[in-house]
N, C-alpha and C positions, 0 to 999 in steps of 0.2 A: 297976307298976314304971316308972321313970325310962326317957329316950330312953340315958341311959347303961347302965343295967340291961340296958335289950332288945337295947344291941349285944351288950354282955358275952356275954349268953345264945342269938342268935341268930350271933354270928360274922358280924354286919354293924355297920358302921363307925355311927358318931352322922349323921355327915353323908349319905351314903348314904341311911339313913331318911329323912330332909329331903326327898332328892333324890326317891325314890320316891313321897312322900306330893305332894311339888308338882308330881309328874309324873303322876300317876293312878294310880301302878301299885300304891300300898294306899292304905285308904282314910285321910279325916284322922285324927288319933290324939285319943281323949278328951283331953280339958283340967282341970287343978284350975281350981278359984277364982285361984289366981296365977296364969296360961295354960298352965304346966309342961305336958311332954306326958304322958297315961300310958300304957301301953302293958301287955295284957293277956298271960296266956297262948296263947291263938289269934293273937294279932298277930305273937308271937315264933313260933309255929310257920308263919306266911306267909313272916315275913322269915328262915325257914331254907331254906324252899323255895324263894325265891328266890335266896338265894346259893348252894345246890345248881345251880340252872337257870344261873348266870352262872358257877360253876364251870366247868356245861360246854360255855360259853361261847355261851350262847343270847344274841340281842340284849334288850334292853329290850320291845322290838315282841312278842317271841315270847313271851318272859314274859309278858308281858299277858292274850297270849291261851291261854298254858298257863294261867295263874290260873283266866281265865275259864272253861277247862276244867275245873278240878279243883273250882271253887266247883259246877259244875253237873251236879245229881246222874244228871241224864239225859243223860250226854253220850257222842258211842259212841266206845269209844277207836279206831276208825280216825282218827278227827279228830284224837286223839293219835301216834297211830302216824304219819299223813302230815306233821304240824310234827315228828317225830324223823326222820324218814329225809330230810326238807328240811334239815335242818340237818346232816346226818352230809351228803349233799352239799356241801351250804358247807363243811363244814369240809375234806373230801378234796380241792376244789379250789386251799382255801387251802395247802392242804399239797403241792398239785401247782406251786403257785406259789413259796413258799417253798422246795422243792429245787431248781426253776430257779433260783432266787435265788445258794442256796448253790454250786450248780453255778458257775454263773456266775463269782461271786468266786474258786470253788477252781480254774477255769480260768486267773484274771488272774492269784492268787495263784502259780500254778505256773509261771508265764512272766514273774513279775516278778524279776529277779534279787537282788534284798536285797541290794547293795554299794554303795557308796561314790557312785557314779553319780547324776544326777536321773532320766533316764531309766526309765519307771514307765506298763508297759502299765496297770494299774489305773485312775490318773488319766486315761489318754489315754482309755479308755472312758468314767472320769463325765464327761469335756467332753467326749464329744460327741455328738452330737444323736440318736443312737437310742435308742428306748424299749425295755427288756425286755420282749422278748415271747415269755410263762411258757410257751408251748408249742413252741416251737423249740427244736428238735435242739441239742443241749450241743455234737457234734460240729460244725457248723455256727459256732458260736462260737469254737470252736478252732481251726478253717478259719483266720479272720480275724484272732485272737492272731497265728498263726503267721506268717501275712503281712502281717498289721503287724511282726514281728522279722525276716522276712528283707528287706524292705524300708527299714528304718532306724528305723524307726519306733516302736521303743522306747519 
């Protein structure tokens, strides 16, 4: 089948396969006589496995080496179990970060007044030079909303 066919069929993009195949992460694809790519039934069932693994939101890196796990028939799945609970960490901390996130915003949001005014605690926090930092107390941020509002400083 065509590089168009194996998206069809594997639910991965034309370009994507490009991407992979120049990247290491499958191997290159048979070629006709005109250079066309072809692409087998095993190649379509790699490139299923890997847009399951970026589904769930594995990197590039980790695919790799989940392939090189599953290609190897002697492989002990501790080796697999340690690259899924490495990742189920990354993803919990992203997710510890992203509610600080949201936290944050829904702190500004709830002490921005929405009228007519420029005045706009939101803005005065992106100008100014503190970085979010994902593990500090929400309460602690709303310390400093509140006295930037009793202070003028809207």
């Amino acid at each position: 089948m065509n590089i168009g066919e194996a998206a069809d069929a594997s639910g991965v993009s034309a370009k994507m396969i490009r991407y992979y195949e120049q990247n290491g992460l499958i191997p290159p694809a048979a070629r006709t006589e005109a250079g066309y790519r072809v692409y087998s039934e095993q190649d379509v069932h790699m490139l299923r496995f890997i847009r399951r693994a970026r589904d769930l939101g594995f990197s590039v890196e980790a695919i790799g080496d989940l392939l090189d796990l599953w290609r190897d028939q002697s492989r002990q799945s501790a080796d697999v179990k340690r690259l899924a609970l490495e990742h189920v960490g990354s993803l919990r901390r992203k997710i510890g970060e992203l509610e600080a996130m949201a936290d944050t915003l829904e702190d500004l949001a709830t002490n921005c007044s929405g009228d007519h005014r420029p005045d706009c605690p939101i803005l005065n926090d992106l100008e100014g030079p503190e970085e979010l930092d994902v593990n500090a107390n929400s309460e602690r941020r709303k310390g400093a909303i509140e006295l930037n509002m009793l202070s003028g400083q809207r």
